[in-house]
Residue, then its C-alpha position, 0 to 999 in steps of 0.5 A: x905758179x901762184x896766180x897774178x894779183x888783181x884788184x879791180x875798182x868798179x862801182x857797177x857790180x854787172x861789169x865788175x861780175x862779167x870782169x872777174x868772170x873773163x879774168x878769172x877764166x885767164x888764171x886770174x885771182x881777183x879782188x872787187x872793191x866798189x870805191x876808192x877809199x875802198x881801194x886805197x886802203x887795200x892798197x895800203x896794206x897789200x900791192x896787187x900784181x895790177x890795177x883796172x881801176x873805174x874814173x867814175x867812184x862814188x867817193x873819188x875819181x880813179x885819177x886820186x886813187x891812182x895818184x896815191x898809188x904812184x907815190x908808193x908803187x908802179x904798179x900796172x894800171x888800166x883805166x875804165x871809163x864811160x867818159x867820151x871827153x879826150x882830156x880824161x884819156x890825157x890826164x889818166x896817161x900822164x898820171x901814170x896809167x898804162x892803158x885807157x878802155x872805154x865803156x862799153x868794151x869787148x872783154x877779150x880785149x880787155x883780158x889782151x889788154x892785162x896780160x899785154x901791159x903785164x908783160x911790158x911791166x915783166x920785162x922792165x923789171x928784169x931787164x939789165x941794165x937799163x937801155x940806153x939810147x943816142x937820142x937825147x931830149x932837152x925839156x928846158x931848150x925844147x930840143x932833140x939831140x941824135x948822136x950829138x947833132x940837133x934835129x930841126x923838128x916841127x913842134x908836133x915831131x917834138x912831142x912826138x919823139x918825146x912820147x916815144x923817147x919817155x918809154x923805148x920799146x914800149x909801143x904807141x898807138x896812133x891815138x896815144x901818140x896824138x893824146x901825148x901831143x895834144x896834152x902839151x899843146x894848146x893849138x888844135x893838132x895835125x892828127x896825120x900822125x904817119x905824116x909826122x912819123x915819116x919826117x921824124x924818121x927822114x931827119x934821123x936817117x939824115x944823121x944815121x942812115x943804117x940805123x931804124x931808130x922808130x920801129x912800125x907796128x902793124x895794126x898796133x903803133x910805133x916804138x923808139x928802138x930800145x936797144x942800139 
């Protein structure tokens, strides 16, 4: 079996040697590049099979290389950043990125990181058909439907759900949750994320109580059910 593809964007050669060393002893083939224009171009002629890919460029921001991807390809993305704003973990999230790590970061975590996000991405790819779920969101009206009926959700519940309902069975933690959230909303945000996720489930039992719609994750997040 032919090792999995990475193309690893990083301008500081001490993290990106300690990166290559950790994913190359996981089986990994990995291509450094140091800049974006650099990654762009590669990206031109080959896809990799994943992309971790430093904010801070010499020439760009990851979000522009990330940006040309997206218009050509889905391939997994892992951001890197020594950035503390949390509008940079906003914006790399919905842009299409699949994860966000800060700087410093332990690479083990970083190589569960990959290899988890990797078999998300498998798994989409070879599922058939697509998943089809009784909860249906209406971005014009601002307002969730489940089995037909309208659900009375506070305005936090609703960003909420459509986090949760953009990607089924994918697992959310309670910072991506909150991240998701506050990227649509300019008041500040009630961070008791098991709070709202109490209240969602309360309103969606009240519809259809045999059925566990948001599934628990310890230590790890939430998911929508994925398959009913």
């Amino acid at each position: 079996m032919q090792p999995r593809r990475i193309l690893l964007v990083e301008d500081e050669r001490p993290i990106a040697e300690n990166i290559i060393f950790a994913l190359e002893q996981e089986r990994f083939a990995v291509h450094w590049v140091s800049t974006g224009g650099e990654a762009i171009q590669l990206l031109e002629s080959a896809l990799p099979d994943f992309l971790i890919l430093d904010i801070n460029l010499p020439d760009m921001t990851g979000f522009d290389v990330c940006r040309a991807l997206r218009k050509k390809a889905e391939t997994p993305v892992l951001f890197l950043s020594a950035r503390q704003e949390e509008i940079d973990r906003i914006v790399a999230l919905e842009i299409g990125g699949d994860d966000y790590l800060m700087k410093p970061f332990s690479l083990r975590e970083l190589s569960a990181r990959v290899k988890a996000i990797l078999r998300r991405s498998d798994a989409r790819t070879t599922e058939s058909p697509a998943p089809v779920t009784p909860l249906v969101i209406d971005d014009k009206r601002s307002r969730a439907e489940y089995f037909g009926e309208k659900l009375e959700l506070s305005k936090y519940e609703y960003f909420i759900l459509c986090t949760l309902a953009k990607r089924p069975g994918w697992v959310f933690s309670r910072d991506q949750l909150i991240d998701h959230a506050m990227g649509q909303m300019s008041a500040p945000f009630d961070r008791t994320i098991d709070a709202h996720i109490k209240s969602i489930r309360a309103k969606l039992r009240k519809i259809k109580p045999e059925i566990e719609a948001i599934e628990t994750h310890r230590g790890f997040g939430y998911s929508l059910r994925e398959y009913w």
